[in-house]
SEKOL-639773 format. One record per residue (C-alpha): residue number from 1; residue in one letter; x, y, z. Coordinates in steps of 0.2 Angstrom, whole numbers, plus 5000, padded with zeros to 4 digits. Example, Ala and Ser with C-alpha at 12.3 -4.5 7.8 and 13.67 -1.06 7.14 Angstrom:
[1; 'a'; [5062; 4978; 5039]];
[2; 's'; [5068; 4995; 5036]];
This chain:
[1; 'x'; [5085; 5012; 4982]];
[2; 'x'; [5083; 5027; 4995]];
[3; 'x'; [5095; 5041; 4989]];
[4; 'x'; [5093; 5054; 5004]];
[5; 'x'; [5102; 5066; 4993]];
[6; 'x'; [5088; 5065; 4981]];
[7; 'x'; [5074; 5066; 4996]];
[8; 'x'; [5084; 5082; 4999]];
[9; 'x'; [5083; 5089; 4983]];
[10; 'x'; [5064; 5087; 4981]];
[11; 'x'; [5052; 5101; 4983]];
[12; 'x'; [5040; 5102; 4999]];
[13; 'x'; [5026; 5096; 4984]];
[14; 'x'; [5035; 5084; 4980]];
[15; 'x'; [5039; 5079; 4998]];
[16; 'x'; [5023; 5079; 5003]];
[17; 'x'; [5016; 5069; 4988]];
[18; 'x'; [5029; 5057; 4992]];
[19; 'x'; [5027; 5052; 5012]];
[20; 'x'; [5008; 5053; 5003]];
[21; 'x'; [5011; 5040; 4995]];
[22; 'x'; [5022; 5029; 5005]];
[23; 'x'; [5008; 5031; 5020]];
[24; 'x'; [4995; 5025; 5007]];
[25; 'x'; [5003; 5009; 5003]];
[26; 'x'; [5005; 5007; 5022]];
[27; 'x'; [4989; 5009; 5024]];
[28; 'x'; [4984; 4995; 5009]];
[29; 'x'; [4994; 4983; 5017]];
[30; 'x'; [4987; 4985; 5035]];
[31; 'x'; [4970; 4984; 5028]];
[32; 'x'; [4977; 4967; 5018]];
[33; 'x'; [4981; 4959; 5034]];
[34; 'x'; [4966; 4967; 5042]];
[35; 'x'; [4953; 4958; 5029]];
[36; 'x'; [4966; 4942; 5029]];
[37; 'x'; [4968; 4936; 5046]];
[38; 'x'; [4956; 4946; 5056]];
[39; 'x'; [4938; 4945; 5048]];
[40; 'x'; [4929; 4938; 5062]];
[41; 'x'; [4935; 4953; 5073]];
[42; 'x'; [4930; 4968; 5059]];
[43; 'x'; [4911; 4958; 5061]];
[44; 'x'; [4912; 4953; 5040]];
[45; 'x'; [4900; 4941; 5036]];
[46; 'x'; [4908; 4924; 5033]];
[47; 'x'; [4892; 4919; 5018]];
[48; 'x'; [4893; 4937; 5010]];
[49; 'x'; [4913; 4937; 5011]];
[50; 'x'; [4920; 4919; 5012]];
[51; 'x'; [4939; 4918; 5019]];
[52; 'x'; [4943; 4912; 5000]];
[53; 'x'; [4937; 4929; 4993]];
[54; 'x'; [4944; 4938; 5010]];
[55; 'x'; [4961; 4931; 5004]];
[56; 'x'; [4961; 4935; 4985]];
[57; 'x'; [4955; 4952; 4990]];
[58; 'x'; [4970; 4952; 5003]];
[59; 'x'; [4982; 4950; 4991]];
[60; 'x'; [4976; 4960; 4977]];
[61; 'x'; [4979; 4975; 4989]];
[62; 'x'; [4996; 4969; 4990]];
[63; 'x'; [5000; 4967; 4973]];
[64; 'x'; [4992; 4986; 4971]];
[65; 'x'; [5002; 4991; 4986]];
[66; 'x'; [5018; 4984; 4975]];
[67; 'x'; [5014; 4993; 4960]];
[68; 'x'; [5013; 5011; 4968]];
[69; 'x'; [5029; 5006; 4978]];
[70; 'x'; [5035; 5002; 4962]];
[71; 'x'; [5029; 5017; 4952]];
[72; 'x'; [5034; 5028; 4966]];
[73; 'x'; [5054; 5022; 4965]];
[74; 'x'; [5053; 5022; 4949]];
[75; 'x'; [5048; 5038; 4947]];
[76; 'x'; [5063; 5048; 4957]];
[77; 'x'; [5074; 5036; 4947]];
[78; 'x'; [5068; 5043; 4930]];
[79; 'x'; [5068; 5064; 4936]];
């Protein structure tokens, strides 16, 4: 999945672009969990945001988070 020669090879564009990436998806899923299990905490509005909608929204980030990962290995594959 992870070819470190390939890491290597890339330009420092490319590299930044890259650890861009990966650190947006982190930051997708922290904000899935976030939204999921910690609603009260973050002060959201249970009628407004119900846990039902909290969830679906929760993993709609994570199915996002999986398609950049996805595009993003895909990607280096394919260059």
């Amino acid at each position: 999945m992870f070819n470190l020669n390939y890491f290597k090879q890339k330009s420092p564009q490319q590299r930044f672009l890259f650890i861009l990436g990966l650190t947006m998806i982190f930051i997708f899923v922290c904000l899935a969990i976030l939204i999921a299990f910690f609603g009260e905490l973050i002060n959201l509005d249970p009628e407004r945001f119900p846990q039902g909608y909290r969830i679906a929204f929760a993993i709609l980030l994570i199915v996002y988070a999986i398609i950049r990962f996805n595009r993003i290995t895909s990607r280096k594959d394919s260059e």
